[in-house]
TORDOLO-439309 format. One record per residue (C-alpha): residue in three letters; x, y, z; residue number from 1. Coordinates in steps of 0.2 Angstrom, whole numbers, plus 5000, padded with zeros to 4 digits. Example, Ala and Ser with C-alpha at 12.3 -4.5 7.8 and 13.67 -1.06 7.14 Angstrom:
# TORDOLO-439309
> residuo, u, v, w, num
> Ala, 5062, 4978, 5039, 1
> Ser, 5068, 4995, 5036, 2
END
This chain:
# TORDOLO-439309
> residuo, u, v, w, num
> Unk, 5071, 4931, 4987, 1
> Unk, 5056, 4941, 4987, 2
> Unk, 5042, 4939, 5000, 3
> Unk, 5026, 4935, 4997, 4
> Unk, 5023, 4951, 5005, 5
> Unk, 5027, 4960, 4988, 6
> Unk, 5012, 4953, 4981, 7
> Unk, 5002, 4965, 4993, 8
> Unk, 5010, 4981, 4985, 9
> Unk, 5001, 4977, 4967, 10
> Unk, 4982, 4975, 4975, 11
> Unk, 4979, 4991, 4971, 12
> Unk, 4984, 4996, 4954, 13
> Unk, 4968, 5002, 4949, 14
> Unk, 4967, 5024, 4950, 15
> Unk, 4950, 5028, 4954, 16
> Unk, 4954, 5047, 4948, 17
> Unk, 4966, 5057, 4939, 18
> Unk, 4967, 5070, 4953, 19
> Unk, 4983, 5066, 4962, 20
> Unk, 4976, 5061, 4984, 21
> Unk, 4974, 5078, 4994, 22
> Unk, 4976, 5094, 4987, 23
> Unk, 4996, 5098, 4991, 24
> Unk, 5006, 5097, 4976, 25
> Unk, 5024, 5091, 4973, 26
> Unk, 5039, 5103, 4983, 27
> Unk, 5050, 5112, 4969, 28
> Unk, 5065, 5100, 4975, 29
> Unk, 5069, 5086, 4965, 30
> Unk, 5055, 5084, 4949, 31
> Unk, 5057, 5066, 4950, 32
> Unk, 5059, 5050, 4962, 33
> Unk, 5074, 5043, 4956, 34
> Unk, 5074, 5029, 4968, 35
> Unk, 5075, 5012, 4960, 36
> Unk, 5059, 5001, 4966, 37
> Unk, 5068, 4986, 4969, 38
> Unk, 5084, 4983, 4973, 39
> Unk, 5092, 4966, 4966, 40
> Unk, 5107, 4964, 4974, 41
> Unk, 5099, 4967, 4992, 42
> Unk, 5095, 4948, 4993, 43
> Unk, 5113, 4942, 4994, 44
> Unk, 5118, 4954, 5006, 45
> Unk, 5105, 4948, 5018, 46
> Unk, 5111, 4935, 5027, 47
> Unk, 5094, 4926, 5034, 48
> Unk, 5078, 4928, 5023, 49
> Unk, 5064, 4926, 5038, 50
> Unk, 5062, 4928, 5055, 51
> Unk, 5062, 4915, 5070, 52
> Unk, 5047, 4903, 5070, 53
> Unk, 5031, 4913, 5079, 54
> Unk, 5024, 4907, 5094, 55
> Unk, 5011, 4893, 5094, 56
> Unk, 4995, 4901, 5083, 57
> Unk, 4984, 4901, 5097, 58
> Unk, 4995, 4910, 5108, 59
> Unk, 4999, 4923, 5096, 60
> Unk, 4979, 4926, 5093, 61
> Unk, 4974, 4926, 5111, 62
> Unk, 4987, 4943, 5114, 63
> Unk, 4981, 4951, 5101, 64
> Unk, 4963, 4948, 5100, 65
> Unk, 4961, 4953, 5117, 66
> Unk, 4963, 4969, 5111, 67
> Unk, 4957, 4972, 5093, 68
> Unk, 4941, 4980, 5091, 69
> Unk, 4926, 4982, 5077, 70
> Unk, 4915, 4965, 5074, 71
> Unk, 4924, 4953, 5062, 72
> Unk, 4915, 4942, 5048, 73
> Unk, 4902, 4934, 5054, 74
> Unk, 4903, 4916, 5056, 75
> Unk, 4882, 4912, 5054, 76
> Unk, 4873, 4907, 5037, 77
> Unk, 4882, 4917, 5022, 78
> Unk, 4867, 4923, 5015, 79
> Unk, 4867, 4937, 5030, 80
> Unk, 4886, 4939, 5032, 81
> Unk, 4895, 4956, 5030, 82
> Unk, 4909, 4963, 5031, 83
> Unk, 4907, 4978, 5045, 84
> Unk, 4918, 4995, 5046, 85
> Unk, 4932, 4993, 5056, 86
> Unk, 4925, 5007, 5067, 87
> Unk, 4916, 5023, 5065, 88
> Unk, 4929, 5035, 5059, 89
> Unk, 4937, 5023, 5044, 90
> Unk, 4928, 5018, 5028, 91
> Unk, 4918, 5003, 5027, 92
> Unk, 4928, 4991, 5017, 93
> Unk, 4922, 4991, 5001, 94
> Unk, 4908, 5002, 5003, 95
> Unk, 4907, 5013, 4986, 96
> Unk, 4897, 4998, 4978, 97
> Unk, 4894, 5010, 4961, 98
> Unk, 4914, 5004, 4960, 99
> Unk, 4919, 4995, 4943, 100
> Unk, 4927, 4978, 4946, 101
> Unk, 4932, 4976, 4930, 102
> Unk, 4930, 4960, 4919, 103
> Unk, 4937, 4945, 4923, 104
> Unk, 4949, 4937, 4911, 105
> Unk, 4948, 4920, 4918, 106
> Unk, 4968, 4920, 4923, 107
> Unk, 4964, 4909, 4938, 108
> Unk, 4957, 4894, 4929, 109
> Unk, 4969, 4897, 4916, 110
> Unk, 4983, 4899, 4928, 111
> Unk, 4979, 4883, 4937, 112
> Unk, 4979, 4872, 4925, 113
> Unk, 4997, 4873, 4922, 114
> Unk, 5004, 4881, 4939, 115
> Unk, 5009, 4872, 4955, 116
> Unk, 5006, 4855, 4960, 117
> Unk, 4996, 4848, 4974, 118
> Unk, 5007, 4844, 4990, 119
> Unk, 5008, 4833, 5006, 120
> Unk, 5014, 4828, 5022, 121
> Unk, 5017, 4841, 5036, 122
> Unk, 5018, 4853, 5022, 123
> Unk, 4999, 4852, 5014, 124
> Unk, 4993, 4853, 5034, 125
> Unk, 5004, 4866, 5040, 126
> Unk, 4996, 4877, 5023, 127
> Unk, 4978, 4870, 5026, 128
> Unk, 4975, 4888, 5030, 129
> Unk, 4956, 4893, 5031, 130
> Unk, 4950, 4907, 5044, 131
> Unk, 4933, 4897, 5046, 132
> Unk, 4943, 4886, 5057, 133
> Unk, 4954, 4899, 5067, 134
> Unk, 4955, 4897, 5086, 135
> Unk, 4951, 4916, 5087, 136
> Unk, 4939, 4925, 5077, 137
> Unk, 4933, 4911, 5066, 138
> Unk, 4924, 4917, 5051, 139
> Unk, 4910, 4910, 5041, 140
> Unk, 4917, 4896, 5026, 141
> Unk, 4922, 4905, 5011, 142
> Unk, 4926, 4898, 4994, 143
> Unk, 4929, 4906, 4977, 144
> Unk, 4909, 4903, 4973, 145
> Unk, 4907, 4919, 4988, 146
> Unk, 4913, 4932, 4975, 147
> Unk, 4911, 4940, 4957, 148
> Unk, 4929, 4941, 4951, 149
> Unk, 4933, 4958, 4945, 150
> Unk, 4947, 4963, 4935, 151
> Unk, 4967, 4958, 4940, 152
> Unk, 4976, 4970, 4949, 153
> Unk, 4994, 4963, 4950, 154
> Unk, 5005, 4949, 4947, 155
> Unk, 5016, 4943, 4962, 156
> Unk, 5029, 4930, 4965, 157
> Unk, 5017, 4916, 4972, 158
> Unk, 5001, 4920, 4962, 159
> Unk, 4988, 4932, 4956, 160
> Unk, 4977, 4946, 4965, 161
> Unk, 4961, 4951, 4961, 162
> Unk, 4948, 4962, 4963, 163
> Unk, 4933, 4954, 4969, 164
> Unk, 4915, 4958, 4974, 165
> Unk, 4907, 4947, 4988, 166
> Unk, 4889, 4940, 4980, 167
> Unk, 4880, 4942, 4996, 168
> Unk, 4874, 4958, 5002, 169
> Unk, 4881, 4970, 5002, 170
> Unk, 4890, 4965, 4990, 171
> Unk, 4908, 4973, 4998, 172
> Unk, 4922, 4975, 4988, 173
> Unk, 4941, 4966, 4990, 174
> Unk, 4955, 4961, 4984, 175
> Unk, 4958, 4942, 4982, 176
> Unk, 4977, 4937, 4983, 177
> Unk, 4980, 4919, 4976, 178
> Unk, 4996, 4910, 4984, 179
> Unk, 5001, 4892, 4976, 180
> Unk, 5006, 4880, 4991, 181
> Unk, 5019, 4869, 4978, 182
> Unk, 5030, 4887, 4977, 183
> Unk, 5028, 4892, 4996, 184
> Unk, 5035, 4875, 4999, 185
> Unk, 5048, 4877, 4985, 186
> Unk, 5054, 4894, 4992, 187
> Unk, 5055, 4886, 5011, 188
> Unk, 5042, 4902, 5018, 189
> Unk, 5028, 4890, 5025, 190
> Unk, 5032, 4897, 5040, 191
> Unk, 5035, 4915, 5034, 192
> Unk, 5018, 4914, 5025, 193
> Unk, 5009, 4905, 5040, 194
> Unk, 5014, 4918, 5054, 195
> Unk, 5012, 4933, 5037, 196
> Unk, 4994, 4930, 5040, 197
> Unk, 4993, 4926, 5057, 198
> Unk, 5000, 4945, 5060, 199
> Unk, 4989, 4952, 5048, 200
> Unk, 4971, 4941, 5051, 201
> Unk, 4973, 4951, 5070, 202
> Unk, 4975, 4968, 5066, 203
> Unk, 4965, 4984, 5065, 204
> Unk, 4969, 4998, 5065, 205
> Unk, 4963, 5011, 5051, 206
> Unk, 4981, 5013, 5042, 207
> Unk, 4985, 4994, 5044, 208
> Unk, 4978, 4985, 5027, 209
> Unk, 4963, 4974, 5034, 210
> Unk, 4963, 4953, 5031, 211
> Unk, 4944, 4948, 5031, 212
> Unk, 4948, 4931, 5030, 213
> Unk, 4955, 4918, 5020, 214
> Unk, 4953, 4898, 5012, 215
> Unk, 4961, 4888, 5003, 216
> Unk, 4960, 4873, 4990, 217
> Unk, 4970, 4858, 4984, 218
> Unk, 4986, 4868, 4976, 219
> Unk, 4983, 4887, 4982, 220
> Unk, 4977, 4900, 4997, 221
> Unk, 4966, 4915, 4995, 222
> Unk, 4968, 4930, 5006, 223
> Unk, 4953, 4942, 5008, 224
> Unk, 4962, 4958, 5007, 225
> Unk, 4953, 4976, 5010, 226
> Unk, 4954, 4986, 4994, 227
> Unk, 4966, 5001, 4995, 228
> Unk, 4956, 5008, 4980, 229
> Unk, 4970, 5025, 4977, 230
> Unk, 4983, 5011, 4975, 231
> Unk, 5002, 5012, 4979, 232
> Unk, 5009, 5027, 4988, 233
> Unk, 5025, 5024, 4979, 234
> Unk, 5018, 5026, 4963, 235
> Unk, 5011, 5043, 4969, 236
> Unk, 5028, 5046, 4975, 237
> Unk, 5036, 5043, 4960, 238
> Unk, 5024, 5054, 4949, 239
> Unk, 5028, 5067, 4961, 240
> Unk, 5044, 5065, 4965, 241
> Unk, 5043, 5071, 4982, 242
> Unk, 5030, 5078, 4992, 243
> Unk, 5025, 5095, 5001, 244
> Unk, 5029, 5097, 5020, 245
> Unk, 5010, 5097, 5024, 246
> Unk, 5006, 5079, 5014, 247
> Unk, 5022, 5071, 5021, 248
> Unk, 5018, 5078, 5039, 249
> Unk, 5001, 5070, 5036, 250
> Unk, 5007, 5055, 5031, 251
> Unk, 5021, 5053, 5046, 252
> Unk, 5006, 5055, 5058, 253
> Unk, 4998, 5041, 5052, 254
> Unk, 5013, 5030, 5049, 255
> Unk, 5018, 5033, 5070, 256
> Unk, 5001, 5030, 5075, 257
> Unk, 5000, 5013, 5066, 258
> Unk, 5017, 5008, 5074, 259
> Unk, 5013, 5014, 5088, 260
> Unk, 4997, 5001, 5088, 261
> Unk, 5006, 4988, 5079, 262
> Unk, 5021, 4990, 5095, 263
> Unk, 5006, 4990, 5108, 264
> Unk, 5004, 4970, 5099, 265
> Unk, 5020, 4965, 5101, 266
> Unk, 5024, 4967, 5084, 267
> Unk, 5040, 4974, 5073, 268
> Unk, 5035, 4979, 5055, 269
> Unk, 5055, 4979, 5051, 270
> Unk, 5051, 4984, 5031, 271
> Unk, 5044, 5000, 5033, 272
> Unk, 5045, 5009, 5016, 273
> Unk, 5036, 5018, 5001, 274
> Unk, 5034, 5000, 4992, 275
> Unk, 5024, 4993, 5005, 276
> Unk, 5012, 5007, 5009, 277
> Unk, 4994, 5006, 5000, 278
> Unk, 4982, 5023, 4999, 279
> Unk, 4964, 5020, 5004, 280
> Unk, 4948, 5027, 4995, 281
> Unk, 4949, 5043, 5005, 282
> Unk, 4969, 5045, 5002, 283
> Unk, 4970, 5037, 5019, 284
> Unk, 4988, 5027, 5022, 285
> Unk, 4989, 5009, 5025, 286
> Unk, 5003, 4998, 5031, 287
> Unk, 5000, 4984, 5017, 288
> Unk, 5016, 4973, 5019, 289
> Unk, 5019, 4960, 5031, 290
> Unk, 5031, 4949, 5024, 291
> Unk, 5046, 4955, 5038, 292
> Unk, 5036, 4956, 5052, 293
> Unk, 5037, 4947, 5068, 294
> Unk, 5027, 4943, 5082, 295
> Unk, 5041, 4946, 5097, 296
> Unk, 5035, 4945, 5113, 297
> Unk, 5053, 4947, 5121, 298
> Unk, 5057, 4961, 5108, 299
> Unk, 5073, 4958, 5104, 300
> Unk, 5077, 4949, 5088, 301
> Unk, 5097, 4948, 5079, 302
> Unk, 5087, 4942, 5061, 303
> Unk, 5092, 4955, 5047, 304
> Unk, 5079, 4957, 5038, 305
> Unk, 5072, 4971, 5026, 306
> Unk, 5077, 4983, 5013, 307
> Unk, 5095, 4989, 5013, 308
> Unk, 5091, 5009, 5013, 309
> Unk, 5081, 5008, 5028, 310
> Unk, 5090, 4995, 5038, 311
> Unk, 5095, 5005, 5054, 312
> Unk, 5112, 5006, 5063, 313
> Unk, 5111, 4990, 5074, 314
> Unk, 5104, 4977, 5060, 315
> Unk, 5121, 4985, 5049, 316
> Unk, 5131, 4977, 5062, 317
> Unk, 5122, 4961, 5066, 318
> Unk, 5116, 4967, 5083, 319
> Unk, 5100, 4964, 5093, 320
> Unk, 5086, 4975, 5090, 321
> Unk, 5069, 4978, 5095, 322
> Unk, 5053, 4988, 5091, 323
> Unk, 5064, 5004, 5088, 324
> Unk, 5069, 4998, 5073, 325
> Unk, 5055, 5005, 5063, 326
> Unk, 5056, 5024, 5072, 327
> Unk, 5071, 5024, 5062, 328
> Unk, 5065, 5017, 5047, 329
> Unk, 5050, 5033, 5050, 330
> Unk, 5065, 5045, 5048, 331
> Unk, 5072, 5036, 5034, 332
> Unk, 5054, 5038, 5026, 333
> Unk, 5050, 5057, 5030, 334
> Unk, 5067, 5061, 5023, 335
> Unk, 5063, 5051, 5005, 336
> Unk, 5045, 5059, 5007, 337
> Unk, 5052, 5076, 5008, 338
> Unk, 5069, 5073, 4996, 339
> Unk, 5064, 5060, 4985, 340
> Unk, 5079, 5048, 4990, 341
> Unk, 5083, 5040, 5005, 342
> Unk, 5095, 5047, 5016, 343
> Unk, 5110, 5037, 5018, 344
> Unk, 5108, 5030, 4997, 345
> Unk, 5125, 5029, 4988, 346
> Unk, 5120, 5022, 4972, 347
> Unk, 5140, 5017, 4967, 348
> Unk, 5143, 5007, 4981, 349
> Unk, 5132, 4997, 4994, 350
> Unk, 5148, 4997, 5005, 351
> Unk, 5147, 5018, 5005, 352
> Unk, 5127, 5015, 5011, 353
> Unk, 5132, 5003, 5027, 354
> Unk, 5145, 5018, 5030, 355
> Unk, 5135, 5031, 5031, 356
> Unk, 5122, 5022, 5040, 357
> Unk, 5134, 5017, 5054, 358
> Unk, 5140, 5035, 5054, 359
> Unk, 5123, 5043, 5052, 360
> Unk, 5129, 5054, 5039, 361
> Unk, 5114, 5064, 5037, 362
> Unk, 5115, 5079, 5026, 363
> Unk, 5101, 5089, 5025, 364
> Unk, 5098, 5098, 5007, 365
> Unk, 5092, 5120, 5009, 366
> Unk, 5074, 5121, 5009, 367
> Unk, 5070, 5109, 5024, 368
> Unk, 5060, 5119, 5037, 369
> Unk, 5071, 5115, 5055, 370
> Unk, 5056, 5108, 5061, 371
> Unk, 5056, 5092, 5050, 372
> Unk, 5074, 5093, 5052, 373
> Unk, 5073, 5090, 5070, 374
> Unk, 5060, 5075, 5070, 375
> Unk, 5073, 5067, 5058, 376
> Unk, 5088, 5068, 5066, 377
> Unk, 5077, 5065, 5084, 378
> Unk, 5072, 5049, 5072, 379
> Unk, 5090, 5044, 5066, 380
> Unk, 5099, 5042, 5082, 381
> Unk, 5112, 5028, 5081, 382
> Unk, 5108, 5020, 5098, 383
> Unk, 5089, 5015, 5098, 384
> Unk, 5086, 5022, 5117, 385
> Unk, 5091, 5040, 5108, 386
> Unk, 5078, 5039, 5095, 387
> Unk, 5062, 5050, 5100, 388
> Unk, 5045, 5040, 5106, 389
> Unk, 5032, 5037, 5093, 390
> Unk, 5020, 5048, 5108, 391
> Unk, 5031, 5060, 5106, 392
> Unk, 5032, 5060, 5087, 393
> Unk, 5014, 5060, 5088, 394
> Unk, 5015, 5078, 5099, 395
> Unk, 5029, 5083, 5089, 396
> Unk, 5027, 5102, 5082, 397
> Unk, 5028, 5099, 5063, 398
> Unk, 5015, 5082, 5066, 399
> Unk, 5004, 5094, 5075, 400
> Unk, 5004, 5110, 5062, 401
> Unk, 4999, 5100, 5048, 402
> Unk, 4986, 5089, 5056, 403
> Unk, 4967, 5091, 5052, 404
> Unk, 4958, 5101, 5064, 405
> Unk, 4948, 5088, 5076, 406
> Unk, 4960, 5073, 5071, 407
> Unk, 4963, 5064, 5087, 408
> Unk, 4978, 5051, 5086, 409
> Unk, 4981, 5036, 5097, 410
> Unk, 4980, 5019, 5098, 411
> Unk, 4969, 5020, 5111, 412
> Unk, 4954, 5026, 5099, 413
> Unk, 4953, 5012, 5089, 414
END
């Protein structure tokens, strides 16, 4: 079963340039990402598709907003709401106006007639979602009639998504994801949906994709996305094949600081991968997929969860597991960045993939300077109190070679 969560991996189809992001090109290893983009059988192996049920709304939003900073949307009268930067040293959402949205093709009025169906009971109030009404950060009311639609940028399992351009100035630019409420409840992922966006509506961070807000109608849900105007990092990753030491380095830095933040909330990302990372305008990276995360106060969870390449040692055996779950799923992604492939892959048998997982059968290929080489293997530790702190990833000498001069990372800046 695919999460809704997928859907977020299309919003940003559109390539704003034909330069490739940064100016690193491709390593001479492997010309192309051979990586299949989906694996089908991966859904049978998994025993349990979402995690336990969240925590009371409010409670979740009063942990997390105590700490999340940069002014929300305004609630006041529309004409004068905006949608604000998230803080001084990441883009304003939006903020290149002179973008193209596209034309619309009117795929949501055409869609509706003939998709989903209206629904009741605890079902319809339980997905009666609109961030107007939140009990922390309310936004103003929005409806469709707030936006110019723009051009689609993806198709997803649950709906459409859009990009859009708000009508009040100054006219920021987003992407509108539409979810039909009849196939939420059809799937069973009310719950996974609900607590999706109650993660997501509290975070920011500026390599955490942003939810302005969100509304609904009779038969769907609209999320108010930022707009990762480069578009997926997979995509880049499969033109390329792999990437140069200095743009993965770059990228890892980024990547630990957002867990690190995301960890700091109480909350596990558990599907950390090329397919669920976005590129901002700037070539900036952004966690985009929420689909497997949890809110988990307690941190230990036994769910198994997310994709089988980067499941880590303790979900393979149906253990408990906690936040560290995701420092192995970052050296599981610095290798693919660097190789092009995952470490542990065995494409003729899923069996051979648990194997080498629960052995950490780590093979490095010749060309790999032993700095990365270390952050990996200090990264692919089988017991998750060996696997080296996100601080210290963050200090780490191949994080710190490659990172731009007067770049200061931490959580605590944002």
């Amino acid at each position: 079963m695919a999460t809704v969560g997928s859907v977020t991996r299309q919003i940003a189809a559109l390539e704003l340039s034909n330069k490739p992001s940064g100016s690193t090109t491709a390593s001479t290893r492997p010309p192309f990402h051979s990586k299949q983009s989906s694996q089908t059988n991966v859904a049978k192996l998994l025993t349990k598709y979402a995690a336990p049920n969240p925590p009371h709304a409010s409670a979740f939003g009063s942990k997390l907003s105590k700490a999340a900073t940069g002014p929300t949307i305004p609630h006041p009268h529309p004409t004068t709401s905006k949608i604000r930067p998230l803080n001084t040293n990441a883009p304003t959402p939006g903020a290149t106006t002179s973008l193209d949205i596209g034309n619309y093709d009117g795929g949501l009025e055409l869609e509706n007639e003939k998709r989903g169906e209206k629904i009741s009971g605890d079902a319809a109030q339980e997905l009666a979602l609109d961030s107007s009404s939140a009990q922390t950060s309310p936004t103003r009311e929005w409806s469709l009639h707030d936006f110019d639609m723009g051009r689609p940028l993806g198709k997803g399992k649950f709906g459409r998504v859009y990009m859009v351009r708000t009508k009040a100035e100054p006219k920021y630019i987003l992407a509108l994801k539409t979810l039909y409420k009849s196939e939420i409840v059809a799937g069973k992922v009310e719950k996974q949906i609900r607590r999706e966006i109650e993660i997501q509506q509290n975070l920011r961070h500026p390599n955490v994709l942003r939810l302005y807000g969100y509304f609904h109608d009779e038969k769907r849900i609209f999320l108010m996305l930022e707009f990762a105007g480069k578009g997926e990092l997979y995509k880049q990753l499969s033109k390329f094949g792999c990437f140069s030491e200095k743009r993965s380095s770059r990228y890892i830095d980024q990547m630990a600081d957002a867990l690190s933040y995301l960890h700091s909330k109480h909350v596990i990302h558990r599907d950390i991968k090329p397919e669920n990372l976005l590129l901002g305008l700037n070539g900036e990276l952004k966690i985009a997929d929420f689909g497997w995360s949890v809110h988990a106060p307690g941190n230990r969870r036994r769910t198994m969860c997310g994709t089988l390449d980067y499941l880590p040692p303790e979900m393979v055996e149906g253990k408990e597991h906690n936040e560290k779950v995701d420092y192995w799923a970052l050296g599981v992604l610095t290798y693919e960045f660097l190789i092009g492939n995952p470490p542990f892959e065995d494409r003729k048998s899923v069996n051979n993939t648990y194997r080498r997982i629960m052995r950490v059968d780590l093979r490095f290929p010749p060309g790999m300077s032993a700095e990365v080489k270390d952050l990996i293997a200090r990264l692919l530790q089988h017991e998750p109190q060996d696997r080296i702190l996100l601080t210290e990833v963050l200090r780490h000498p191949w994080i710190v070679k490659y990172r731009p001069k007067g770049c200061n990372r931490g959580s605590e800046a944002y």
